[in-house]
Backbone as CSV, one residue per row, in Angstrom:
resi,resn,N_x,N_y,N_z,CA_x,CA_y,CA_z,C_x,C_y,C_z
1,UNK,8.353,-5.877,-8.451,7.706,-4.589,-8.573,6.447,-4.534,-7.713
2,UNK,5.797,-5.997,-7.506,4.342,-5.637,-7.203,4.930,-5.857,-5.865
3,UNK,5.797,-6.063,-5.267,6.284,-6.464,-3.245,6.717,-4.625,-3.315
4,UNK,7.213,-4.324,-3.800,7.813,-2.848,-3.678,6.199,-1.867,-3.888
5,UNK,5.472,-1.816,-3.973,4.345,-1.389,-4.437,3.567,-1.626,-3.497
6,UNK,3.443,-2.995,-2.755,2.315,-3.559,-1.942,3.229,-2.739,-0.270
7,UNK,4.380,-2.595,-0.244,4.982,-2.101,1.151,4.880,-0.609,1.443
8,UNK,4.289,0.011,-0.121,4.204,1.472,0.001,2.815,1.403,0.394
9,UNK,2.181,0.820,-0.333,0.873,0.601,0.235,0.612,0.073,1.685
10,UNK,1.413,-0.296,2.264,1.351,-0.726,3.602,1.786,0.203,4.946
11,UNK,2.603,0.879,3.529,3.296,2.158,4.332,2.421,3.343,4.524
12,UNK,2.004,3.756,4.322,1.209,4.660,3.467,-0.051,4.605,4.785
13,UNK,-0.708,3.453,4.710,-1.950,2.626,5.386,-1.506,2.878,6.972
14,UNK,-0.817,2.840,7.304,-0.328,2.622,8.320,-0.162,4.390,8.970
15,UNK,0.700,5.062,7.976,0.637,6.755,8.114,-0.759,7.323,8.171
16,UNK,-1.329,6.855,7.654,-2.693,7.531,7.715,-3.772,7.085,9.054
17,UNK,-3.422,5.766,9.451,-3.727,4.845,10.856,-3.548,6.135,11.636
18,UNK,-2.174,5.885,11.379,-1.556,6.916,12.985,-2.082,8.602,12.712
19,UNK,-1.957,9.027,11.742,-2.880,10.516,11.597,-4.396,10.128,12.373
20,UNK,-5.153,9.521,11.817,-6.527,9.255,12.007,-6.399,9.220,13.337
21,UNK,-5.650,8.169,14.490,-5.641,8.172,15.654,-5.609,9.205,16.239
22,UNK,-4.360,10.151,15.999,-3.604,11.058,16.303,-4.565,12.197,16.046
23,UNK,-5.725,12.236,15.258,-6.937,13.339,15.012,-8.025,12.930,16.085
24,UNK,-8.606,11.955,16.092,-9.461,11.340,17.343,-8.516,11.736,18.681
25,UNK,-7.531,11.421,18.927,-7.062,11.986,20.347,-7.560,13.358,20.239
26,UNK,-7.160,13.576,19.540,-6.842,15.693,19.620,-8.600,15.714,19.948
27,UNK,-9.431,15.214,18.904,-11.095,15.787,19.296,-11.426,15.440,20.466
28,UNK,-10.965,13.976,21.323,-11.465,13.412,22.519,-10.776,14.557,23.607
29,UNK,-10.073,14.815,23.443,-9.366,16.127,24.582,-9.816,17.592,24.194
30,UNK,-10.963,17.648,23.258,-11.083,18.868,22.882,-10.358,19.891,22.007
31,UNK,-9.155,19.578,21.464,-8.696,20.175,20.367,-8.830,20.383,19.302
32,UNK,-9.990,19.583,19.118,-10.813,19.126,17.657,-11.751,19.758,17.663
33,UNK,-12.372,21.288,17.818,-13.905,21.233,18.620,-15.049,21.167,17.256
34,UNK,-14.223,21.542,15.794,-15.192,21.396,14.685,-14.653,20.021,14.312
35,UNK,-16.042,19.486,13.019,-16.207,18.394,12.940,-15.568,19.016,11.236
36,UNK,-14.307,18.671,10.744,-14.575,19.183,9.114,-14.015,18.495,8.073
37,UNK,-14.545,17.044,8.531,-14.268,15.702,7.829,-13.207,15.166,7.221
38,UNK,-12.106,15.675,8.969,-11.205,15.075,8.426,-10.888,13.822,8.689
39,UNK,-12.053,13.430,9.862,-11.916,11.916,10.191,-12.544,11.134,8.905
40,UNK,-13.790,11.433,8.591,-14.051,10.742,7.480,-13.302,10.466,6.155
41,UNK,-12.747,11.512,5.492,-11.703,11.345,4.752,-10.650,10.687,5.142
42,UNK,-9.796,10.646,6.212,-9.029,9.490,6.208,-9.377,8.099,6.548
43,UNK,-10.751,7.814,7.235,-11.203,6.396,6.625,-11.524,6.179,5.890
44,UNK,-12.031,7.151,4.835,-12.518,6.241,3.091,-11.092,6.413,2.876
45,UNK,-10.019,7.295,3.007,-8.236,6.530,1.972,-7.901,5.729,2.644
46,UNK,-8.140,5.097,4.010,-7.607,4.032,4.413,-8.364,2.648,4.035
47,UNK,-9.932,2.969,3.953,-10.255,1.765,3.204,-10.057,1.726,1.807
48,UNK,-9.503,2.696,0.974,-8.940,2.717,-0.154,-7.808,1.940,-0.748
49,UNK,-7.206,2.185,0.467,-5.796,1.549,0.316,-5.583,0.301,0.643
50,UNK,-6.782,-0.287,1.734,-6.972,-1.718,2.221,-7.327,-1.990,0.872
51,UNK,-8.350,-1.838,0.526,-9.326,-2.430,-0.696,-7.929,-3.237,-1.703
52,UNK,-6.778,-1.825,-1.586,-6.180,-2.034,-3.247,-5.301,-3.172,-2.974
53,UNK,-4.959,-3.006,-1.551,-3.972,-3.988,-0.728,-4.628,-5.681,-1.150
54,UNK,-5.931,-5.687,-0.601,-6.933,-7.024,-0.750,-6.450,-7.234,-2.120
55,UNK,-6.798,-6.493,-3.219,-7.231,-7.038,-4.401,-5.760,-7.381,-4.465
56,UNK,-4.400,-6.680,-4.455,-2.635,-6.527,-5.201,-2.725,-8.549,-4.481
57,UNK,-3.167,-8.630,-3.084,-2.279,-10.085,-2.578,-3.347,-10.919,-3.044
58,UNK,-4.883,-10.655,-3.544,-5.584,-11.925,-4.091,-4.859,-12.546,-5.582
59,UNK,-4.719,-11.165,-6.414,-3.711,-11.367,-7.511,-2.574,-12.389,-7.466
60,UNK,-2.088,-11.933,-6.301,-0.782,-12.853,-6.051,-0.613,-13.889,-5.739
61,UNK,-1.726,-14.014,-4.793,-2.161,-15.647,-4.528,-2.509,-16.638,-5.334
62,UNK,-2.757,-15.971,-6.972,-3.550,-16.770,-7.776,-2.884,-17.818,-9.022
């Protein structure tokens, strides 16, 4: 349960990577011209999801 759980979480982490990128391109070419935090919001859920990731494999390690 917790490997099926930790790959959504990986999955997930990874979707939001490529959004976040995929939002920084768009502002660096000017398509972005307001700032309306959507970069910030997807780095606090991506360090959200790291965080939960850290803690699910310290668990596991133990």
């Amino acid at each position: 349960m917790r490997n099926k759980y930790l790959k959504q979480l990986y999955a997930r982490r990874t979707e939001l990577e490529a959004k976040l990128e995929l939002y920084i391109a768009r502002y660096c070419f000017g398509d972005g011209e307001i700032e309306d935090g959507t970069e910030a919001d997807l780095k606090e859920r991506i360090r959200e999801i790291s965080d939960e990731i850290a803690t699910l494999e310290q668990g596991h390690n133990n």
